[in-house]
PyMOL CGO cylinders between C-alpha atoms (Angstrom):
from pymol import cmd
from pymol.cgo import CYLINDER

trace = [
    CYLINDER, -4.93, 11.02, -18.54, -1.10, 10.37, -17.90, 0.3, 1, 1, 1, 1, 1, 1,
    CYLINDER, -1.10, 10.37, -17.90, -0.03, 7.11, -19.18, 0.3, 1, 1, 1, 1, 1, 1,
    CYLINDER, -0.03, 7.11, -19.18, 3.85, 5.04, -19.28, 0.3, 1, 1, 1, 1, 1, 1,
    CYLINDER, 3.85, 5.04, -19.28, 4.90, 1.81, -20.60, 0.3, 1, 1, 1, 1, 1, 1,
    CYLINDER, 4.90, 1.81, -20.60, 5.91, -1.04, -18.97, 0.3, 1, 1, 1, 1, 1, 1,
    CYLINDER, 5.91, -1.04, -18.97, 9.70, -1.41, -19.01, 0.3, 1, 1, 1, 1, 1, 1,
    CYLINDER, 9.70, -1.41, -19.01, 11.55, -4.65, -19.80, 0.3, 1, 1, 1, 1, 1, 1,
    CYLINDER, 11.55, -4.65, -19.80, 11.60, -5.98, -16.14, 0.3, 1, 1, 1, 1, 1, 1,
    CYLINDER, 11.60, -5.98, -16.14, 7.98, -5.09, -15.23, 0.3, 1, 1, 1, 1, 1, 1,
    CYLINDER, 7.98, -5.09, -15.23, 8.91, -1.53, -13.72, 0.3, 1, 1, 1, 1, 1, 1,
    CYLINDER, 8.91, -1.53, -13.72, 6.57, 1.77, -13.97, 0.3, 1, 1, 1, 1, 1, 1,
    CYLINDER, 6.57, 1.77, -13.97, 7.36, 4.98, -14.08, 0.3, 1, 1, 1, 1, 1, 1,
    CYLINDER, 7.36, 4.98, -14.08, 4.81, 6.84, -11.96, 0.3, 1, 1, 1, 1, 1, 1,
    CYLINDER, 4.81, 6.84, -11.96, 4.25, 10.34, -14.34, 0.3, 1, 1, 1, 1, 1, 1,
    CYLINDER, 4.25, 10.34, -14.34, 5.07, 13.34, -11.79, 0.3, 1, 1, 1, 1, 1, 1,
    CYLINDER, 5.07, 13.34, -11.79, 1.63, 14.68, -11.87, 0.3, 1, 1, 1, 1, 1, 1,
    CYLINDER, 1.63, 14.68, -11.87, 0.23, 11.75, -10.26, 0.3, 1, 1, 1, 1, 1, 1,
    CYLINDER, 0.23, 11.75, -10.26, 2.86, 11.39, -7.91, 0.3, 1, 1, 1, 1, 1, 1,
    CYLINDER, 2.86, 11.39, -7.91, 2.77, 14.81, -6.83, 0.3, 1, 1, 1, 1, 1, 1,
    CYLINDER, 2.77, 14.81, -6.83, -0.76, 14.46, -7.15, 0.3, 1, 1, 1, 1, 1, 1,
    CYLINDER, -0.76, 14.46, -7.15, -0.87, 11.31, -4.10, 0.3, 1, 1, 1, 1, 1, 1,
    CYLINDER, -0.87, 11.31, -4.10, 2.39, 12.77, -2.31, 0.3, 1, 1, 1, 1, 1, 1,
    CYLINDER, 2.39, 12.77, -2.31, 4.30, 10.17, -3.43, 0.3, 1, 1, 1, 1, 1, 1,
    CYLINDER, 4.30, 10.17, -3.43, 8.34, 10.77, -3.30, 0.3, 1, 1, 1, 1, 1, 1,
    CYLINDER, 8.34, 10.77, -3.30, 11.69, 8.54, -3.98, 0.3, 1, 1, 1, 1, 1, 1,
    CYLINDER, 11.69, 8.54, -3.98, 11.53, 5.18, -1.63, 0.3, 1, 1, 1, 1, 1, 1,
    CYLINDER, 11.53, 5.18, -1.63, 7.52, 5.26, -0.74, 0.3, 1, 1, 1, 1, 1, 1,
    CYLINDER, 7.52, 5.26, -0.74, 5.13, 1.89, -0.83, 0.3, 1, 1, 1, 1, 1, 1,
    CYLINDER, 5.13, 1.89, -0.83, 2.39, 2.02, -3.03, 0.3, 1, 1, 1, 1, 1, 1,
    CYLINDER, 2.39, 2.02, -3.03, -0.64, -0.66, -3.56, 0.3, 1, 1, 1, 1, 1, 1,
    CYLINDER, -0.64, -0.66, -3.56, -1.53, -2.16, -6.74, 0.3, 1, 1, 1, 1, 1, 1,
    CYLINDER, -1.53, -2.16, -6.74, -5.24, -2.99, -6.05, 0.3, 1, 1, 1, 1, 1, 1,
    CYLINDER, -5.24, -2.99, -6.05, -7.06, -5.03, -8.70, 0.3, 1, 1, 1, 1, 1, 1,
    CYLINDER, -7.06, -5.03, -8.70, -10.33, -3.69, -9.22, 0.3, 1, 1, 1, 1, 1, 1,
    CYLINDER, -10.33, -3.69, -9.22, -12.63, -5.11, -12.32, 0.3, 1, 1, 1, 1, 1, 1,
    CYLINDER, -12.63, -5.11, -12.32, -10.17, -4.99, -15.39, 0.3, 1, 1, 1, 1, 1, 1,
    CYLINDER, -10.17, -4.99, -15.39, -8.12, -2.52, -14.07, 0.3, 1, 1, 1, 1, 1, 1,
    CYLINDER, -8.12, -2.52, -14.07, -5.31, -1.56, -11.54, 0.3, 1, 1, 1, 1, 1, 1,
    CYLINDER, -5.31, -1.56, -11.54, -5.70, 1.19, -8.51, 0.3, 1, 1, 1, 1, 1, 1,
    CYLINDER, -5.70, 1.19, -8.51, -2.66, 3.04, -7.38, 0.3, 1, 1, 1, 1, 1, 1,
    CYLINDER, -2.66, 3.04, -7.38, -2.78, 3.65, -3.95, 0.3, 1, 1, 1, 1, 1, 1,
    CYLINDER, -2.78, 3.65, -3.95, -0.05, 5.29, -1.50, 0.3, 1, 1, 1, 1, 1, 1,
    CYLINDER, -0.05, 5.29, -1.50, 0.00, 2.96, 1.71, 0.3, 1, 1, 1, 1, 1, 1,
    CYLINDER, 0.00, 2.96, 1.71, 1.31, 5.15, 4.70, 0.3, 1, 1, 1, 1, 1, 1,
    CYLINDER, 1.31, 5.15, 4.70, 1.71, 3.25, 7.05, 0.3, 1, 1, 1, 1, 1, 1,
    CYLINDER, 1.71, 3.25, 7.05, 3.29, -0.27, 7.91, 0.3, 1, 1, 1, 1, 1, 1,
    CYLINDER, 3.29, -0.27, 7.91, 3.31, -2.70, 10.82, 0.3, 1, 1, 1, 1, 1, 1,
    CYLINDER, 3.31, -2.70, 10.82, 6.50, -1.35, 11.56, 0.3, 1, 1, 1, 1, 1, 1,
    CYLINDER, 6.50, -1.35, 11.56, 5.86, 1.92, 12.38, 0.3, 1, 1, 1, 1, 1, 1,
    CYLINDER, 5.86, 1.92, 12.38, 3.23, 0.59, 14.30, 0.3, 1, 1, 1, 1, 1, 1,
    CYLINDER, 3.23, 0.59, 14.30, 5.64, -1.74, 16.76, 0.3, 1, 1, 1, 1, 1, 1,
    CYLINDER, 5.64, -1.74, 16.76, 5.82, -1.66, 20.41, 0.3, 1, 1, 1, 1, 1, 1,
    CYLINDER, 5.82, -1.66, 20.41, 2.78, 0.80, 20.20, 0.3, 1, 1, 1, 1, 1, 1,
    CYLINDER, 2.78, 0.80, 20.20, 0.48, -2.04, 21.93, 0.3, 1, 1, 1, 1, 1, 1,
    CYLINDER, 0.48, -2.04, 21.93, 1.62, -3.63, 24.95, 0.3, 1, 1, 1, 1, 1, 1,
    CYLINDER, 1.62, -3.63, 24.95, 1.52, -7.56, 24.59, 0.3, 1, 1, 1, 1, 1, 1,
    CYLINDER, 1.52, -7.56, 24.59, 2.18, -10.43, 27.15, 0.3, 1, 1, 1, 1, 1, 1,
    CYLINDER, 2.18, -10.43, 27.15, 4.42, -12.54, 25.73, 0.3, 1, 1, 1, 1, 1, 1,
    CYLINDER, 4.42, -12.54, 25.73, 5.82, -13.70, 22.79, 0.3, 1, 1, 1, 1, 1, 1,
    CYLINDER, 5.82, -13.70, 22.79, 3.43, -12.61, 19.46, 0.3, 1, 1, 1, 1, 1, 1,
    CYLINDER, 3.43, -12.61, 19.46, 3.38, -14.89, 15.82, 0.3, 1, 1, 1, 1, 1, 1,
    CYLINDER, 3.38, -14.89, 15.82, 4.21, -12.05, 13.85, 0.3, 1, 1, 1, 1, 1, 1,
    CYLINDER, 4.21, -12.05, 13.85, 3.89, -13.92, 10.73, 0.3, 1, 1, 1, 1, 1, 1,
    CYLINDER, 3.89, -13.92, 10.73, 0.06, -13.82, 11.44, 0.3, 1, 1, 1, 1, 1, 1,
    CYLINDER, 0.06, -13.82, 11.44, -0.30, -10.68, 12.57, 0.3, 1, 1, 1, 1, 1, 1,
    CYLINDER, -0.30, -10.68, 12.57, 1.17, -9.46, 9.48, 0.3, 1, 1, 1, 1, 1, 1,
    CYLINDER, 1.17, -9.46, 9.48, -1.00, -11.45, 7.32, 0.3, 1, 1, 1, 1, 1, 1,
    CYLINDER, -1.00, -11.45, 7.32, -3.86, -10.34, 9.29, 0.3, 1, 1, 1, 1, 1, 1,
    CYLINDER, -3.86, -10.34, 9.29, -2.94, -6.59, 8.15, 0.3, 1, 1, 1, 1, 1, 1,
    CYLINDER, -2.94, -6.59, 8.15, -2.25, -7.17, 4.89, 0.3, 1, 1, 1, 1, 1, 1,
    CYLINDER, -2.25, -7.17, 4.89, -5.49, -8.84, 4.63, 0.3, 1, 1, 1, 1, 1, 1,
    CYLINDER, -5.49, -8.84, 4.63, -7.37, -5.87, 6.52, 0.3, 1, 1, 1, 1, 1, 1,
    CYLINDER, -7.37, -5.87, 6.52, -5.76, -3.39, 4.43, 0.3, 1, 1, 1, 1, 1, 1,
    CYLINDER, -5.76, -3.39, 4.43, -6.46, -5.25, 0.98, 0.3, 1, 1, 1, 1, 1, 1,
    CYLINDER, -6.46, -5.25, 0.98, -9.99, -5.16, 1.64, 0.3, 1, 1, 1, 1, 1, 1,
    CYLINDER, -9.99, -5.16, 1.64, -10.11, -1.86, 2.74, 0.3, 1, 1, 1, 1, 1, 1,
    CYLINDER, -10.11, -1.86, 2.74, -8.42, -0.46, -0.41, 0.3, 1, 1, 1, 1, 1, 1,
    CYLINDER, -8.42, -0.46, -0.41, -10.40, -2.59, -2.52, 0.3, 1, 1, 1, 1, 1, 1,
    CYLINDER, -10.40, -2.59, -2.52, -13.68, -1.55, -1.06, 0.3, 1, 1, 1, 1, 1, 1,
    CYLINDER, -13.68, -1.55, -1.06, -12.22, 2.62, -1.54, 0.3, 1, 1, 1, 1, 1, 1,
    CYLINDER, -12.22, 2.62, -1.54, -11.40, 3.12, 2.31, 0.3, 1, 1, 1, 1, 1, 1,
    CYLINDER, -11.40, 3.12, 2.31, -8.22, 4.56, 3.53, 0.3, 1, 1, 1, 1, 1, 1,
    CYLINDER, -8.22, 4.56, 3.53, -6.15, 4.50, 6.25, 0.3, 1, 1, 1, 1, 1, 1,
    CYLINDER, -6.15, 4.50, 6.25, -7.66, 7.34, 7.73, 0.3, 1, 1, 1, 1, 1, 1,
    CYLINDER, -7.66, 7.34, 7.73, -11.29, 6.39, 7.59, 0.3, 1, 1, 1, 1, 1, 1,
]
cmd.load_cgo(trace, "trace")
């Protein structure tokens, strides 16, 4: 099991066999998911920005909710072991 240490400002090094493992490469968003007494890695693919202008809306939109709507969607996906894909 690949391990690292924390470094002095909180960062991770993400061993290359996991990130090659999960596809992960330099500048991609992953998800720390608490889950009992331990951490989940997760890649997250997509964002609400990729996602803009592909639904037509009437009027103006309160993007701040929307956003926290996701967030909260996706956090309880990941925690219960979906993806993005299921």
């Amino acid at each position: 099991m690949p391990s690292t240490r924390v470094g002095r400002r909180g960062q991770l090094t993400i061993p290359k066999a996991v990130r090659q493992s999960l596809g992960l490469s330099e500048g991609d968003h992953v998800a720390f998911v608490q889950h009992g007494d331990g951490v989940v890695l997760r890649p997250v693919r997509q964002s609400l920005r990729d996602l803009r202008g592909s639904v037509p809306v009437d009027g103006p939109q309160d993007l701040d909710a929307v956003r926290a709507s996701v967030r909260d969607s996706r956090a309880s996906r990941l925690t219960s072991g979906e993806t993005d894909a299921d």
